[in-house]
C-alpha positions as CSV (number, residue, x, y, z in Angstrom):
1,X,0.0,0.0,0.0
2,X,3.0,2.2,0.4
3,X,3.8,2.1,-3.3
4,X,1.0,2.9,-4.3
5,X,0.1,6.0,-2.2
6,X,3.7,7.2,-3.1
7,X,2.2,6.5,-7.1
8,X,-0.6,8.4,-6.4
9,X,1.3,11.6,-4.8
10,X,3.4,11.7,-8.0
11,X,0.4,10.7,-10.6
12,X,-1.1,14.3,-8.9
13,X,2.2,15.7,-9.1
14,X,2.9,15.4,-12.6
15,X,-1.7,16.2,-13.2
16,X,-0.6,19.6,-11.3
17,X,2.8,20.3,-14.0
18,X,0.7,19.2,-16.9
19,X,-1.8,21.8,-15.9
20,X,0.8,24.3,-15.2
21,X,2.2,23.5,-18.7
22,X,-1.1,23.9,-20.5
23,X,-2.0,27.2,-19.2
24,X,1.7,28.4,-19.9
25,X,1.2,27.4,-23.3
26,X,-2.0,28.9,-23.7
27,X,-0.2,32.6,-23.3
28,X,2.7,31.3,-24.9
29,X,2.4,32.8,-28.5
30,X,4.3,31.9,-31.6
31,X,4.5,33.5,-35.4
32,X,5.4,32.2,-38.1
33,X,6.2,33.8,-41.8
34,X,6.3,33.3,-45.5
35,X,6.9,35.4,-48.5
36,X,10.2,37.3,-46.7
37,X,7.6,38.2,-44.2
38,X,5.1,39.5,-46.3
39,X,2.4,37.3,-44.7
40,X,3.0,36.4,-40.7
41,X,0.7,33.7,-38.4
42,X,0.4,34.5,-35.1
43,X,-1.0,31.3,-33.1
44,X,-1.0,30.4,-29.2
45,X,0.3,28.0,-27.7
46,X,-3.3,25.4,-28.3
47,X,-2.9,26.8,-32.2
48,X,-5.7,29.3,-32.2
49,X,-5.0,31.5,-34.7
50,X,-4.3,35.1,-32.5
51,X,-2.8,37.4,-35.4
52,X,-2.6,37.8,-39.4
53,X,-0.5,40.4,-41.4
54,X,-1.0,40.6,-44.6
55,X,2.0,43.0,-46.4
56,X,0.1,45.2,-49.2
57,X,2.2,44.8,-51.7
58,X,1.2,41.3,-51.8
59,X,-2.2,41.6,-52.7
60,X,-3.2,41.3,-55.9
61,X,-6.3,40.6,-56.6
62,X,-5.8,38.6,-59.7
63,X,-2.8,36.8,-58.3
64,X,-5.3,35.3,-54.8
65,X,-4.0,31.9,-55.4
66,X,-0.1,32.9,-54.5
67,X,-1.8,34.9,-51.7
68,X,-3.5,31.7,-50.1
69,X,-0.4,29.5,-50.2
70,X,2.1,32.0,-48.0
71,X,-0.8,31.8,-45.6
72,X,-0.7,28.4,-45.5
73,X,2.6,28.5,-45.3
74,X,2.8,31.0,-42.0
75,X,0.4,28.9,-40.2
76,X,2.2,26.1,-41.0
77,X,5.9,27.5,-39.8
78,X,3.9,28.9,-36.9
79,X,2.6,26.0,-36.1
80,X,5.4,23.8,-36.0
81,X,7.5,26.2,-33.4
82,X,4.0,25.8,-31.5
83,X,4.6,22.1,-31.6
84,X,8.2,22.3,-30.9
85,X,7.8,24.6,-28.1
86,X,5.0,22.0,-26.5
87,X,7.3,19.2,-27.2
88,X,10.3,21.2,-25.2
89,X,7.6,21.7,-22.5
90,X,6.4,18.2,-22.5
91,X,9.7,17.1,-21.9
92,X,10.8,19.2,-18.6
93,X,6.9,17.7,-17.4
94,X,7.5,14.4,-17.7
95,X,11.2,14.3,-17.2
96,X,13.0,12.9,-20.2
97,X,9.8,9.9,-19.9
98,X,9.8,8.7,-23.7
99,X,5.7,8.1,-24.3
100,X,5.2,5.5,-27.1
101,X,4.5,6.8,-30.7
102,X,1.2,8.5,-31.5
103,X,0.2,8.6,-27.7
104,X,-0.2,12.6,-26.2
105,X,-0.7,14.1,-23.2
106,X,-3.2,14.8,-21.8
107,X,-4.8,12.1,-22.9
């Protein structure tokens, strides 16, 4: 019965840094950009969208299609230094504990 109170303390331990982690990441806020920076994604730390900048000089109204794709493309760099930055996160929560492939926290 020891072990597993001492289980339980930590399993609440780590619930308490996970929550810590997730409203940390919730402020946290990340951009990314395409186009030289003509077009920039701003997303928090869940990957709501919090920002767009669009540059002028890029729209062009018969060109739209070139217009869509660097958005696509800043939401996509912005959401990969979301990811990372969750990742790094992750990893000072759990201590270096590997989780198998395709399985998140929380779950």
């Amino acid at each position: 019965m020891k072990n597993l109170a001492g289980l339980m303390k930590q399993a609440q331990q780590m619930q308490s840094k996970m929550q810590e982690m997730q409203d940390a990441l919730a402020r946290l806020e990340m951009t990314g950009e395409a186009g030289a920076g003509l077009v920039r994604v701003t997303l928090n730390g869940k990957g709501d969208m919090r920002g767009l900048h669009i540059d002028p000089k890029v729209v062009d109204p018969a060109d739209t299609e070139m217009l869509q794709d660097l958005i696509v493309a800043a939401h996509r760099a912005a959401k990969e230094k979301v990811e990372a930055a969750s990742a790094a996160e992750m990893q000072k929560v759990t201590g270096g504990l590997q989780l198998p492939p395709g399985m998140k926290l929380p779950f």
